[in-house]
C-alpha positions as CSV (number, residue, x, y, z in Angstrom):
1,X,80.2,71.2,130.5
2,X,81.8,74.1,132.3
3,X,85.1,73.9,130.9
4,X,84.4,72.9,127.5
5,X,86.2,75.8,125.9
6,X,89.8,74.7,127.4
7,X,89.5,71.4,125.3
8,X,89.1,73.4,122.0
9,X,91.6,74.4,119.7
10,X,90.3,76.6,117.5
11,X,91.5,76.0,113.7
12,X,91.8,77.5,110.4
13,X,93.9,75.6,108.1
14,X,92.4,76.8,104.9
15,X,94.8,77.5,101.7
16,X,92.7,80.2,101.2
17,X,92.7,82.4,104.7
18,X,94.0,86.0,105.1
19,X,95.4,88.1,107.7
20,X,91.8,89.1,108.7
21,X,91.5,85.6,109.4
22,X,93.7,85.0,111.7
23,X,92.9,88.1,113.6
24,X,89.5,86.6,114.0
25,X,90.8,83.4,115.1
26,X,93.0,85.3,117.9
27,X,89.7,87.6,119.1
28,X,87.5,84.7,119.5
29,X,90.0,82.8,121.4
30,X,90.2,85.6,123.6
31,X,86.5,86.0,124.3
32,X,85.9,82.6,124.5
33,X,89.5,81.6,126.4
34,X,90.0,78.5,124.4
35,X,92.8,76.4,125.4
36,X,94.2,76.4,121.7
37,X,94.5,78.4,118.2
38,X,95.8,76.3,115.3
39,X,97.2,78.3,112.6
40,X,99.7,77.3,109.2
41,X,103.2,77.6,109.9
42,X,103.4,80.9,107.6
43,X,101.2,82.9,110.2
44,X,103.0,81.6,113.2
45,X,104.4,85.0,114.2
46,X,101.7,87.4,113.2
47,X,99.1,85.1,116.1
48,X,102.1,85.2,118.0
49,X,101.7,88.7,118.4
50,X,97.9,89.4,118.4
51,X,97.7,86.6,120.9
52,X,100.2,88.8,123.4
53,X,99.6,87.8,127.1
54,X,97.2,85.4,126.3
55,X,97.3,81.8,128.1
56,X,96.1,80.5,124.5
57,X,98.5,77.7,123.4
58,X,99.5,78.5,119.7
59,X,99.4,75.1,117.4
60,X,100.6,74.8,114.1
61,X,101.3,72.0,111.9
62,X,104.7,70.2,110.8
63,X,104.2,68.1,107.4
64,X,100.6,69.0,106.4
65,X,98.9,67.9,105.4
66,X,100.1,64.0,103.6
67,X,103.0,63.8,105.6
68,X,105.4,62.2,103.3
69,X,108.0,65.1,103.1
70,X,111.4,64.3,103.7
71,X,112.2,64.3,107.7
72,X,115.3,67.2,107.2
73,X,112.2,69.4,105.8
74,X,110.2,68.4,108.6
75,X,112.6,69.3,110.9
76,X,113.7,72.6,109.9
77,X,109.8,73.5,109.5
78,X,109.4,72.3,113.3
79,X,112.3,74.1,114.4
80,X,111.3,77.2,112.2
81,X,107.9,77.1,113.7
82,X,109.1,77.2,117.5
83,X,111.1,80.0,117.1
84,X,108.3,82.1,115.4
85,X,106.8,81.3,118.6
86,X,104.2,77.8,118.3
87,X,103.9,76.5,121.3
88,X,102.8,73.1,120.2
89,X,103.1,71.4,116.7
90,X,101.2,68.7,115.1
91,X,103.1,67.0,113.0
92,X,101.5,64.2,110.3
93,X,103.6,61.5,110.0
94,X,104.7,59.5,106.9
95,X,101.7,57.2,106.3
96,X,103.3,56.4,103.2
97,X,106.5,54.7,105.1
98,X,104.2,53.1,107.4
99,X,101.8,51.5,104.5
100,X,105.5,50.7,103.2
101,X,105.7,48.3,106.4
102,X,109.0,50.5,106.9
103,X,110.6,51.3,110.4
104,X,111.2,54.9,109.3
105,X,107.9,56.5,110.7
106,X,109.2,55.8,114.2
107,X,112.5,57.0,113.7
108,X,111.3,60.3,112.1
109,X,108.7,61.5,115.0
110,X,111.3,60.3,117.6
111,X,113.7,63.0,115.6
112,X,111.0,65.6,115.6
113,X,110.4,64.8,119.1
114,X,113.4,65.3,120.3
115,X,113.5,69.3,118.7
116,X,110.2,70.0,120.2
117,X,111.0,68.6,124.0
118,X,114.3,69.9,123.7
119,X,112.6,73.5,123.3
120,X,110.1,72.3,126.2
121,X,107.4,72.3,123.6
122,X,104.6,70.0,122.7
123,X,104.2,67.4,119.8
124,X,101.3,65.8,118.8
125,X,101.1,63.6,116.0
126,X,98.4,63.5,113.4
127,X,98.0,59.4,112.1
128,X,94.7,60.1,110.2
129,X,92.8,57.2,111.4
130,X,90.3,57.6,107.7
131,X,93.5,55.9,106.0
132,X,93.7,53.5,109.0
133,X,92.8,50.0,109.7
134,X,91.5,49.8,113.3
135,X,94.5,47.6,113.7
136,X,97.0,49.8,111.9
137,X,95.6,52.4,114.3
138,X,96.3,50.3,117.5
139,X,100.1,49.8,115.5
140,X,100.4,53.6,114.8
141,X,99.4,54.5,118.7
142,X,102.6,52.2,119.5
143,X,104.9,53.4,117.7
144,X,103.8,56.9,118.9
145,X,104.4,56.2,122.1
146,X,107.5,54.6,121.8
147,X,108.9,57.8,120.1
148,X,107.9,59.9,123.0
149,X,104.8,61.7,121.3
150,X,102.7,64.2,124.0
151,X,99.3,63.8,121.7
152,X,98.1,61.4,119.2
153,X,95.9,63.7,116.9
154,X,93.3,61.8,114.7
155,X,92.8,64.2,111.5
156,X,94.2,66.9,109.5
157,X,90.4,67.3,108.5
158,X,91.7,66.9,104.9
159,X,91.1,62.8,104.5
160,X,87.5,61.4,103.3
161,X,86.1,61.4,107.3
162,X,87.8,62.6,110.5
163,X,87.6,62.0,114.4
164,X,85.1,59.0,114.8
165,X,84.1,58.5,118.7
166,X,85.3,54.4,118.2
167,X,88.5,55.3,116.8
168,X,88.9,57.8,120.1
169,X,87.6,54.9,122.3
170,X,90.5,52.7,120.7
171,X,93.1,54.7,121.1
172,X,92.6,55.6,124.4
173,X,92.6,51.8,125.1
174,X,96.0,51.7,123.5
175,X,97.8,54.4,124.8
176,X,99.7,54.6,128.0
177,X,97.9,57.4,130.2
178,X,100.5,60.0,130.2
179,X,99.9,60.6,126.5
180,X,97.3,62.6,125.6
181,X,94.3,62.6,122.6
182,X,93.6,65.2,120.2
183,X,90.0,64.6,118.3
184,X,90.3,66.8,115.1
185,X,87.8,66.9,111.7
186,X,84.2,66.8,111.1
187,X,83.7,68.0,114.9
188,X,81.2,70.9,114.7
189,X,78.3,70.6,117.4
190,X,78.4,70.2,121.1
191,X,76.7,66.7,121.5
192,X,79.7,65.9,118.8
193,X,82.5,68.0,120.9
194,X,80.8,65.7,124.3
195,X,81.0,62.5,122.7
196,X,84.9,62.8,121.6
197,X,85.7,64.3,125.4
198,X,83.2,61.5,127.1
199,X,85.3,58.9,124.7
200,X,88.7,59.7,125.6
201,X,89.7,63.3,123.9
202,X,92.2,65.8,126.0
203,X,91.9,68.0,123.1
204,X,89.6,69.5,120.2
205,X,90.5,70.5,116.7
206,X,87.7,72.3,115.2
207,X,86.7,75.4,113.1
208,X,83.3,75.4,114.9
209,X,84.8,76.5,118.3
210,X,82.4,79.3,118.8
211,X,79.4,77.3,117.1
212,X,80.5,74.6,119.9
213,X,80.6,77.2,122.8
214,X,77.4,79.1,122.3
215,X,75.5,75.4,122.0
216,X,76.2,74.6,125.7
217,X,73.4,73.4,128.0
């Protein structure tokens, strides 16, 4: 697959990463051209920097990664993360609220949806499908949508299992065709990164970007 790389954005959430890190994120997104770096909110602005010119789209994530922080913290982390210069932001929502059967998750990414589009940025939202019945999924793509969501992101890569090619299937059965998929967690192979794409994925969270690339047939 040709353009493989543009689907990949390259992550490294790790609590324990260092500067260096982050400079090798930036480098091998410039080699390889991926379409995405994900970094932690608190490095925002140095990839900002070593990224420069580049066309790479810098991600970073709003509520990581359980999601059940209050929505004025959410917001002022989303806000603080656009102007340190992120691009996009995937945000997890409140699974708690939603197990809660409570109309708040809605009403919260709609909020941090509006910030984000208001600063013509992109939002994704992370519903981590391993907590997810497949029809809490098909419920949680809903309410995304109705909220005005760019993305629907599968995984922070922190639950018991991440993207699964059935849950992608699914979701892109669900969702109305101007929003987009993000497959994130556990992908780290080609025929893996192939089988999220050939199932419905716009997008690829991964750490094994440049594992991924240098498999290609």
């Amino acid at each position: 697959m040709k353009n493989l790389h543009r689907y990949i954005e390259q992550t490294n959430l790790k609590p324990t990463l260092v500067d260096a890190d982050i400079e090798q994120l930036v480098s091998d997104a410039k080699t390889h051209e991926f379409g995405g770096i994900c970094v932690p909110p608190f490095w925002v602005e140095k990839a900002k920097r070593d990224l420069g010119e580049s066309d790479t789209q810098l991600v970073t994530v709003i509520g990581f990664p359980l999601g059940y922080q209050m929505t004025e913290v959410k917001a002022f982390e989303a806000k603080q993360a656009i102007k340190n210069g992120a691009d996009e932001l995937d945000l997890v929502w409140n699974i708690s609220a939603f197990k809660a059967g409570l109309t708040w998750p809605k009403i919260e990414i709609a909020k941090i949806a509006s910030i984000t589009h208001e600063a013509e940025k992109v939002l994704k939202v992370i519903i981590e499908t391993a907590y997810l019945t497949e029809d809490e999924i098909i419920k949680a793509c809903k309410i995304c949508a109705d909220a005005g969501v760019d993305f629907v992101k599968t995984s922070t890569g922190f639950a018991p299992e991440g993207a699964q090619v059935n849950h992608i299937k699914l979701i892109r059965e669900v969702l109305p065709s101007n929003i987009g998929i993000k497959a994130s967690g556990g992908i780290k192979t080609y025929e893996q990164a192939i089988a999220m794409i050939t199932a419905g994925a716009d997008r690829l969270g991964t750490s094994s970007g440049v594992n991924i690339i240098t498999q290609i047939k």
